[in-house]
C-alpha positions as CSV (number, residue, x, y, z in Angstrom):
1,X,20.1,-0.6,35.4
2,X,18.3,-1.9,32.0
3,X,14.7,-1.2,31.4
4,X,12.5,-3.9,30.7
5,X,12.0,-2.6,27.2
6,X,15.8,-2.5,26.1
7,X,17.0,-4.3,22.6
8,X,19.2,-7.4,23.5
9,X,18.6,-9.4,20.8
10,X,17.7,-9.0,16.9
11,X,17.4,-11.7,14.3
12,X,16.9,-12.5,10.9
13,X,15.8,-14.9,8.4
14,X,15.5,-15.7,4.9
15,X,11.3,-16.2,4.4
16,X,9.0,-16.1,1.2
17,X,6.9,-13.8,0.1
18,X,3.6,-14.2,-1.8
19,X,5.4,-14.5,-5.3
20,X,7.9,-17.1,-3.8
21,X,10.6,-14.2,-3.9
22,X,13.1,-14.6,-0.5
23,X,12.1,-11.4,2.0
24,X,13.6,-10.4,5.2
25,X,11.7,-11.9,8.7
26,X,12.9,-10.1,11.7
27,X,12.6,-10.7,15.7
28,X,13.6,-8.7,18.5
29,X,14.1,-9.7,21.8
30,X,13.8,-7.5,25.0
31,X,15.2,-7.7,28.4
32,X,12.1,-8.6,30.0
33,X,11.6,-11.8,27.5
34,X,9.2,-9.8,25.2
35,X,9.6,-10.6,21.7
36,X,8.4,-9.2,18.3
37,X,8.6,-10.6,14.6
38,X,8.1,-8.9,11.3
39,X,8.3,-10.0,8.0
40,X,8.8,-7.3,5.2
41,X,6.7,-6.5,1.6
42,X,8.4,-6.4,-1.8
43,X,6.6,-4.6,-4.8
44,X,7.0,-5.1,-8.4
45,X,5.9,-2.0,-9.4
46,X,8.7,0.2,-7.7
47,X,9.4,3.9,-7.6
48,X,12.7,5.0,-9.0
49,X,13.1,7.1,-5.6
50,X,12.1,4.3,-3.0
51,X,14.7,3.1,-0.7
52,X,16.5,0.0,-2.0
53,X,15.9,-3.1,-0.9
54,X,19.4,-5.1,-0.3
55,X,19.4,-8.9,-2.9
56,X,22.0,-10.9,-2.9
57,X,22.5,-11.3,-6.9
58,X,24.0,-14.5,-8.7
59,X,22.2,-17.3,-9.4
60,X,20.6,-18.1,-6.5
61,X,16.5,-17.4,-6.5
62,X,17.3,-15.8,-9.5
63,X,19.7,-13.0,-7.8
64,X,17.0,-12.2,-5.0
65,X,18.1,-14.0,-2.2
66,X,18.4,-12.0,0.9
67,X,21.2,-13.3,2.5
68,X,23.2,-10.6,2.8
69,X,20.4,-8.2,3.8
70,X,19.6,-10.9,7.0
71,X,23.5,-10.8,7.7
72,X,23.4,-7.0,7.9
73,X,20.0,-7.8,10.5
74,X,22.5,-10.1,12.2
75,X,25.6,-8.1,12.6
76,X,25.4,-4.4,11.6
77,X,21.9,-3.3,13.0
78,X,21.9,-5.7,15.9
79,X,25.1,-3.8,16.7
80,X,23.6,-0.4,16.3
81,X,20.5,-1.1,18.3
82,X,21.7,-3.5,20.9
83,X,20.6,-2.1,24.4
84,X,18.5,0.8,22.9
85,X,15.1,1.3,24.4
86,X,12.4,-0.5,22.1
87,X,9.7,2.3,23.2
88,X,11.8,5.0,21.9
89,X,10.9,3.9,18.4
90,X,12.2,7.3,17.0
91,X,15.7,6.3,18.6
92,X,15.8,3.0,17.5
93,X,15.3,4.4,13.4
94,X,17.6,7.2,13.9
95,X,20.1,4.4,14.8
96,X,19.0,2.4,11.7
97,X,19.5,4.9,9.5
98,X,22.8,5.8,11.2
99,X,24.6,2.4,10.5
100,X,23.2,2.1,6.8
101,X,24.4,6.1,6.3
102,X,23.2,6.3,2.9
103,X,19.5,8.2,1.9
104,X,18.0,5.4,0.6
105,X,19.2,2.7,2.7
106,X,21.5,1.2,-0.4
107,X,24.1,-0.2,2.2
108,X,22.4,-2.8,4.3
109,X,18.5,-2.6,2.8
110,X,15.5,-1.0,3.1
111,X,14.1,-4.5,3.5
112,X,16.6,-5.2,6.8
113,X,16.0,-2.0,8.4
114,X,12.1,-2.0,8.1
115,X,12.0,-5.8,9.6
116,X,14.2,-4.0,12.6
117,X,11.7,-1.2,12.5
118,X,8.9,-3.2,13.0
119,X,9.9,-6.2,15.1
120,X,10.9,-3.3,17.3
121,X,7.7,-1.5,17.4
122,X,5.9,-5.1,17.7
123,X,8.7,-6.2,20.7
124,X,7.3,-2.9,22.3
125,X,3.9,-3.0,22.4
126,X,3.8,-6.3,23.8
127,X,5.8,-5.6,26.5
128,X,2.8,-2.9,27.4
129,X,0.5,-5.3,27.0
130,X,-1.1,-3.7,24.1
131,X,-2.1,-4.1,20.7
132,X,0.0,-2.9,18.0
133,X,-2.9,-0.6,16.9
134,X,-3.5,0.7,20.3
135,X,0.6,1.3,20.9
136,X,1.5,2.9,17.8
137,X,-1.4,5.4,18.1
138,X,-0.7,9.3,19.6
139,X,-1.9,10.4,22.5
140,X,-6.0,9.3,23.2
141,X,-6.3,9.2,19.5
142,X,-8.8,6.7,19.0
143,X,-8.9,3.5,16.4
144,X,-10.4,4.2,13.0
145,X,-11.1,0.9,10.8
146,X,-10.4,2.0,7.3
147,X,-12.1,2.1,4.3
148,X,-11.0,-0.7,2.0
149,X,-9.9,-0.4,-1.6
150,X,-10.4,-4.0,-2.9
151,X,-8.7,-4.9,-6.0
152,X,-11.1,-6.5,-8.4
153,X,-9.0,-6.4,-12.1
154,X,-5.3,-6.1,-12.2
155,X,-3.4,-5.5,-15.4
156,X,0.4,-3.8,-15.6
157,X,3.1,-5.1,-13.6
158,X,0.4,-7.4,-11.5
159,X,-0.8,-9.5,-14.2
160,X,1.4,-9.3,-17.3
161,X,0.8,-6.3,-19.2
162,X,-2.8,-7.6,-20.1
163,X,-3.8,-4.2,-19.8
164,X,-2.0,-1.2,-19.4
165,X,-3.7,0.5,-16.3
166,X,-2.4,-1.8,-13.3
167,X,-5.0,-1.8,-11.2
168,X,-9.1,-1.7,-10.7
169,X,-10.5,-1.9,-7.2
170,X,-14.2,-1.2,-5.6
171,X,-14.9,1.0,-2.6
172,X,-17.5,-0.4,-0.8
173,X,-18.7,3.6,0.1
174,X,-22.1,3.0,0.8
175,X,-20.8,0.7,3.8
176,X,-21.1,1.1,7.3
177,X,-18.5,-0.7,8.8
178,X,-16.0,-2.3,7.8
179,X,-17.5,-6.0,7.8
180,X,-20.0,-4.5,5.6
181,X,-17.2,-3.4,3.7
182,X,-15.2,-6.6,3.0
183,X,-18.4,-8.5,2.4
184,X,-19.8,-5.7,-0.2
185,X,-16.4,-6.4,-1.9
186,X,-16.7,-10.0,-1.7
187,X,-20.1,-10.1,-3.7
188,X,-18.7,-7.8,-6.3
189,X,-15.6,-10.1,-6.5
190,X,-17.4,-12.8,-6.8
191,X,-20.3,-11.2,-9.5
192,X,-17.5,-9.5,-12.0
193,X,-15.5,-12.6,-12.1
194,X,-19.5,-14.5,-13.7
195,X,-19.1,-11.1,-15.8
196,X,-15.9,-11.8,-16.8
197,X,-16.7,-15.7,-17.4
198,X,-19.5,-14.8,-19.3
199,X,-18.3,-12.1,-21.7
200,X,-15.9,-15.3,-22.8
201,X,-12.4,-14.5,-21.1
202,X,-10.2,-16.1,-18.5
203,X,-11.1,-16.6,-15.0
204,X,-8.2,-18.8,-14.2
205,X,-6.0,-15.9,-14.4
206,X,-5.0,-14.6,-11.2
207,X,-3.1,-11.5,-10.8
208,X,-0.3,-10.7,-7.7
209,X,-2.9,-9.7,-5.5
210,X,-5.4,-11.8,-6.3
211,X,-7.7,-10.0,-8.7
212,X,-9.1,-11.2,-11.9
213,X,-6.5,-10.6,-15.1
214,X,-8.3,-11.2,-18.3
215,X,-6.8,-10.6,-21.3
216,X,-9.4,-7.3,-22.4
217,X,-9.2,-5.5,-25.7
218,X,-9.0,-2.0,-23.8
219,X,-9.0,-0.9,-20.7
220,X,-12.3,0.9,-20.8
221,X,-13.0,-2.5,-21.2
222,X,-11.8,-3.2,-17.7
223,X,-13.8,-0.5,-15.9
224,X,-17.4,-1.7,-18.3
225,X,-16.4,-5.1,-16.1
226,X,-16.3,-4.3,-13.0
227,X,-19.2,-1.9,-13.3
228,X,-21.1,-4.4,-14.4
229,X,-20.2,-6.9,-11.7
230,X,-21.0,-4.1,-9.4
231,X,-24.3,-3.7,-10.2
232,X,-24.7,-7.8,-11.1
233,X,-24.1,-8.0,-7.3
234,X,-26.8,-6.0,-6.4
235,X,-25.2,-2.7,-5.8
236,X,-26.2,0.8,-6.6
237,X,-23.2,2.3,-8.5
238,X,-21.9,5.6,-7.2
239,X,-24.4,5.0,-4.0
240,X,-23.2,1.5,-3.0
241,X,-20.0,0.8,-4.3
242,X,-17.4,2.9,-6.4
243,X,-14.4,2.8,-8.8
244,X,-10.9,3.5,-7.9
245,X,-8.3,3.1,-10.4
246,X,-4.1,2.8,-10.1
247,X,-2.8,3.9,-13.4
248,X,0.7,3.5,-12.8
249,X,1.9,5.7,-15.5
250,X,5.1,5.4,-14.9
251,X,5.0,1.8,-16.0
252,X,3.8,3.0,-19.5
253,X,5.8,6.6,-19.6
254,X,8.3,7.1,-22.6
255,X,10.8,9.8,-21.2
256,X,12.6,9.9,-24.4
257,X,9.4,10.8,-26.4
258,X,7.8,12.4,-23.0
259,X,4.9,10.1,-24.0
260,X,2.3,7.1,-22.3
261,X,2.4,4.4,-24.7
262,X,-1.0,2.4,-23.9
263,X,0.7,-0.9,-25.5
264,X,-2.5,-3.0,-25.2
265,X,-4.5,-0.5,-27.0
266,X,-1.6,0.9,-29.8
267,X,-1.9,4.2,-28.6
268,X,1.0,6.8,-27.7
269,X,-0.6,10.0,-25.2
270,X,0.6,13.3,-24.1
271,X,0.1,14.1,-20.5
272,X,-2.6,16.3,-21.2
273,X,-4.2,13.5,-23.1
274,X,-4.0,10.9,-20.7
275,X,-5.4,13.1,-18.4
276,X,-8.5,13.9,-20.7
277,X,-8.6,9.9,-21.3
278,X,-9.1,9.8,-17.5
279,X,-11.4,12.3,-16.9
280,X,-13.4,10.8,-20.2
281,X,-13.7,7.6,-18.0
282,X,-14.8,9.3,-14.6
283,X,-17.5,11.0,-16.8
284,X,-19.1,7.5,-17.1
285,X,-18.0,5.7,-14.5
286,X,-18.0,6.8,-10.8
287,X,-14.4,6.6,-10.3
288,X,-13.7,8.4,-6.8
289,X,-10.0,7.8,-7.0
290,X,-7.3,8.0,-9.1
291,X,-3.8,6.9,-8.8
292,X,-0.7,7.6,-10.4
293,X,-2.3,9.2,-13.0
294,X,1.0,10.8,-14.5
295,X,4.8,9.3,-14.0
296,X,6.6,10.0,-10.9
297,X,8.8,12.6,-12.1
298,X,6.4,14.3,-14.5
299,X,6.2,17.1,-11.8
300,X,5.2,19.9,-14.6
301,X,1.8,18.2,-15.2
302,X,0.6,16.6,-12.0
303,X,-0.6,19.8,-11.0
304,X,-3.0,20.4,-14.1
305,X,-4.0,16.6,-13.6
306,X,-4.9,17.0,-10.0
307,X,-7.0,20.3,-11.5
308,X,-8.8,18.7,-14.3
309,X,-9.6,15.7,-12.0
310,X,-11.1,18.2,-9.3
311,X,-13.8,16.0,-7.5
312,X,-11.7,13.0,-7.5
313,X,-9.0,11.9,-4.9
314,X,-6.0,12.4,-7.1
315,X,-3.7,9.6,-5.4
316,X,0.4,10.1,-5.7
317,X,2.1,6.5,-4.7
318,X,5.4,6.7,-7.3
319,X,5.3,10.7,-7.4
320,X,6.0,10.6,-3.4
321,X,7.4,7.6,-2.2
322,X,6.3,7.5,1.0
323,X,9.4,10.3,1.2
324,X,8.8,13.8,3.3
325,X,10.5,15.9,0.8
326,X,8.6,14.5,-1.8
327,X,5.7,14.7,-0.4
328,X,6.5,18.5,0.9
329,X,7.1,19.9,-2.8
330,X,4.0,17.8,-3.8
331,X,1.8,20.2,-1.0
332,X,3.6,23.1,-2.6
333,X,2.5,22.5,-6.2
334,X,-1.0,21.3,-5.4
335,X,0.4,17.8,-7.0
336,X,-2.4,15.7,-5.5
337,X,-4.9,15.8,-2.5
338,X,-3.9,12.2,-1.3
339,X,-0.7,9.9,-0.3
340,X,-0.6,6.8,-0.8
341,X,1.8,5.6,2.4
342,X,3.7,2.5,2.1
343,X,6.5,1.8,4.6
344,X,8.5,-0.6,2.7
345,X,9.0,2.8,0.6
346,X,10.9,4.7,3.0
347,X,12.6,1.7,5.5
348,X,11.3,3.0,9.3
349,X,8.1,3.0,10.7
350,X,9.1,7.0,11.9
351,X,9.6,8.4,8.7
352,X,6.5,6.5,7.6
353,X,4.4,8.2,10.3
354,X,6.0,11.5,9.7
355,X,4.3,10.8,6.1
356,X,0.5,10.6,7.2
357,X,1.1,13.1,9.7
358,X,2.2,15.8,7.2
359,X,-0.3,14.4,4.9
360,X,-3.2,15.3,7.6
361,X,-1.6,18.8,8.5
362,X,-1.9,19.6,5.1
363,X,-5.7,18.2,4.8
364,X,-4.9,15.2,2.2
365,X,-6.2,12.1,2.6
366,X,-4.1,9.0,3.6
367,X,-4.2,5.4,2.1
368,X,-2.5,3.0,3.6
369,X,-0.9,0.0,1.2
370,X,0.4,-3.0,0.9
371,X,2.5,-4.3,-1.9
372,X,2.1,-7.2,-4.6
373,X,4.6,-9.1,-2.8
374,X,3.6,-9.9,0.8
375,X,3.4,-12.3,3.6
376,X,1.2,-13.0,5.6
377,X,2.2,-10.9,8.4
378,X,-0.7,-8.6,9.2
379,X,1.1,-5.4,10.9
380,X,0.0,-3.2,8.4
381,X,-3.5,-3.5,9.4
382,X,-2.5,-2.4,12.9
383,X,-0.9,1.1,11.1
384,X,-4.2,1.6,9.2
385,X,-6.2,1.3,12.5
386,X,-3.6,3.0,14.9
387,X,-2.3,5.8,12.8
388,X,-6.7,7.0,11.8
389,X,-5.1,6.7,8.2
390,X,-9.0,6.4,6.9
391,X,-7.9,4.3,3.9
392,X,-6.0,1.2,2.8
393,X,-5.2,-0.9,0.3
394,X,-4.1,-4.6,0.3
395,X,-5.1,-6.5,-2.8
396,X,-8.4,-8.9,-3.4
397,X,-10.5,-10.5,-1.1
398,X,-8.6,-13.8,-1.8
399,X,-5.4,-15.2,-1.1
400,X,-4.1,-15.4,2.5
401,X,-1.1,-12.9,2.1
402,X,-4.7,-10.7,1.6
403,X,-6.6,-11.9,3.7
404,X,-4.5,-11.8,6.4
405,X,-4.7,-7.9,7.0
406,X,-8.6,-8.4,6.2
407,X,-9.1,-10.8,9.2
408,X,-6.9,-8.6,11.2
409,X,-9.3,-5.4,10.6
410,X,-11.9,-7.4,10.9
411,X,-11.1,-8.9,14.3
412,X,-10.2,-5.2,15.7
413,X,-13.6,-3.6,15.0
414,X,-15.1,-7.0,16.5
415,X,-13.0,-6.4,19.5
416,X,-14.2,-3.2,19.8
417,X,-17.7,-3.3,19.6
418,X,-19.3,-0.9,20.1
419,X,-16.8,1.4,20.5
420,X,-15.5,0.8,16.9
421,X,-15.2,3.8,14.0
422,X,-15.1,3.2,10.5
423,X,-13.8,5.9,8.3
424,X,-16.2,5.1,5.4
425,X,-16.7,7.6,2.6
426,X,-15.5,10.4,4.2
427,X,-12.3,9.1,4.3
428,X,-12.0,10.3,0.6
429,X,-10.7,13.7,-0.7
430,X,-12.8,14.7,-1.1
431,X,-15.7,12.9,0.1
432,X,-18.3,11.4,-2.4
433,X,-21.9,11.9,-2.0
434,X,-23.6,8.7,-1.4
């Protein structure tokens, strides 16, 4: 006899993402009519070690059509999921990864197996007639609302190269909740763009995920911005409202000459310097997190980075990949003191899991992220609030690819009341003082 809860029925679509770029969109149907969708993130700034997403190539969209990844949806993993139960989430990505048989999911996609993954999970936690936040969380763990990092300045692989570092955000870490979050990052927003407008550059230019992307002379330049639209907003900086940074280094890294070449600023650094360089910034800014500081497989200094930036969270997002082994020699080195957890990265909610659970055994912080190419699905925010991962990361406070995971986050702590947690601060590794 079948179970309520048992996969008949998976399929998948050709949808847009926030750059117009074709993603997968997934449902999957259950015996007892309940039905999930999911539609999949694309980044631009990818990790050499992330699983592959599956394009089509040719001429069409410019070679990323996903036809052939929604046919594999269609035939291959339909087949190897059909009449498995959608509560056994563990079973149903054991089988995904079974039929693609390949590490990094080269065969059918990383972009068709996550959509599975996810519909799945979705499918699932309707049928128990609970939220997705509530279904994917262990045990009597209880929701956490996370605390935002809200992209203010892009530069990199977000918004042209106008600067080298690819990403400036605020943490709202004086906040409360996480309303007060959002809106704290809202003024700021809004303040370092009249900074920005001011100063004489661009406005109009809006990077992937909806930060500002002037054209600046340096990058320092960048950070002198957005402190300044910090504290034109009203804030306190340090107290009020912080500095997190994604270098991205591996964007910038020369393996040949084992050097960061800061085009935007003519400028060709060592690791050792470019972690001086940072550490010179966090000296007069209050920068609480750090990103990528080093490239992904620049495993000799990361170590000595994560040292000399003691009193920072030290965030690896290329170095790990949202990948256990990575993320296992990372722990043994002392590499970093935070993940950065994406599960486009890795192709199955499971193994993404298995990420922020190791992460919290071995007392780093967690950050989940979305990626410059989204929809405006919102499951993410779900993961953030079911899986207590204190932290995430989804763009600006504009566009609705953003905004979608905002609203969602915000309509879960106003749902629960009373009864709702927000990380704040202490999310952080380490904490700040505020």
């Amino acid at each position: 006899m079948k179970n309520r809860t048992d996969i008949i029925e998976v399929f998948a679509w050709e949808a847009l993402d926030s750059r117009g770029t074709p993603t997968v969109a997934c449902e999957v149907g259950l015996t007892g009519g309940t039905r999930g969708t999911a539609m999949v993130p694309s980044g631009a700034s990818v990790g050499t070690h992330e699983a592959k997403a599956l394009r089509d190539g040719g001429q069409r969209y410019g070679g990323d059509g996903v036809r052939t990844a929604t046919a594999q949806v269609n035939s291959v993993l339909a087949t190897a999921v059909r009449g498995l139960d959608a509560t056994a989430q563990a079973d149903v990505d054991t089988a995904l990864r079974a039929a693609d048989g390949t590490a990094d999911l080269s065969v059918v996609g990383a972009n068709a197996v996550l959509a599975v993954s996810v519909a799945t999970a979705r499918a699932a936690a309707d049928a128990a007639g609970e939220p997705l936040y509530r279904y994917v969380a262990e045990g009597s763990a209880a929701p956490l609302l996370p605390m935002p990092m809200v992209n203010i300045i892009s530069g990199g692989a977000h918004a042209g190269r106008a600067v080298d570092i690819q990403d400036f955000l605020v943490v709202p870490i004086g906040a409360g909740s996480f309303a007060e979050a959002i809106e704290t990052a809202w003024e700021v927003r809004r303040s370092t763009a009249a900074v920005v407008a001011s100063r004489g550059h661009n406005v109009a230019l809006i990077a992937d995920e909806g930060g500002l992307g002037p054209v600046l002379p340096s990058n320092r330049a960048a950070l002198e911005l957005l402190a300044a639209g910090i504290e034109k907003a009203g804030f306190r900086l340090g107290t009020d409202a912080a500095i997190a940074i994604d270098v991205a280094a591996s964007e910038f890294y020369d393996p040949a000459g084992r050097t960061y070449d800061l085009a935007a600023e003519q400028r060709a650094l060592t690791a050792v310097e470019l972690t001086e360089e940072l550490r010179s910034w966090a000296a007069d800014f209050p920068i609480v997190s750090i990103e990528d500081p080093l490239a992904e497989d620049d495993w000799e200094h990361w170590p000595g980075a994560a040292a000399a930036l003691a009193g920072m969270q030290v965030l690896g997002d290329d170095l790990f990949v949202t990948d256990p082994k990575r993320l296992r020699r990372g722990i043994a080195c002392s590499a970093a003191n935070a993940v950065l957890v994406k599960p486009n990265q890795i192709g199955t909610l499971t193994a993404a899991h298995e990420v922020v659970n190791l992460a919290h055994g071995a007392a780093m912080a967690t950050v989940l992220s979305a990626r410059s190419g989204e929809t405006e699905d919102s499951w993410l925010a779900d993961l953030a609030v079911g899986w207590r991962t204190g932290q995430i990361k989804v763009g600006s406070t504009m566009r609705s690819e953003r905004t979608a995971k905002w609203n969602r986050l915000l309509e879960i702590e106003a749902r629960l009341g009373s009864a709702a947690t927000f990380a704040g601060a202490a999310a952080l590794a380490p904490a700040p003082a505020v």
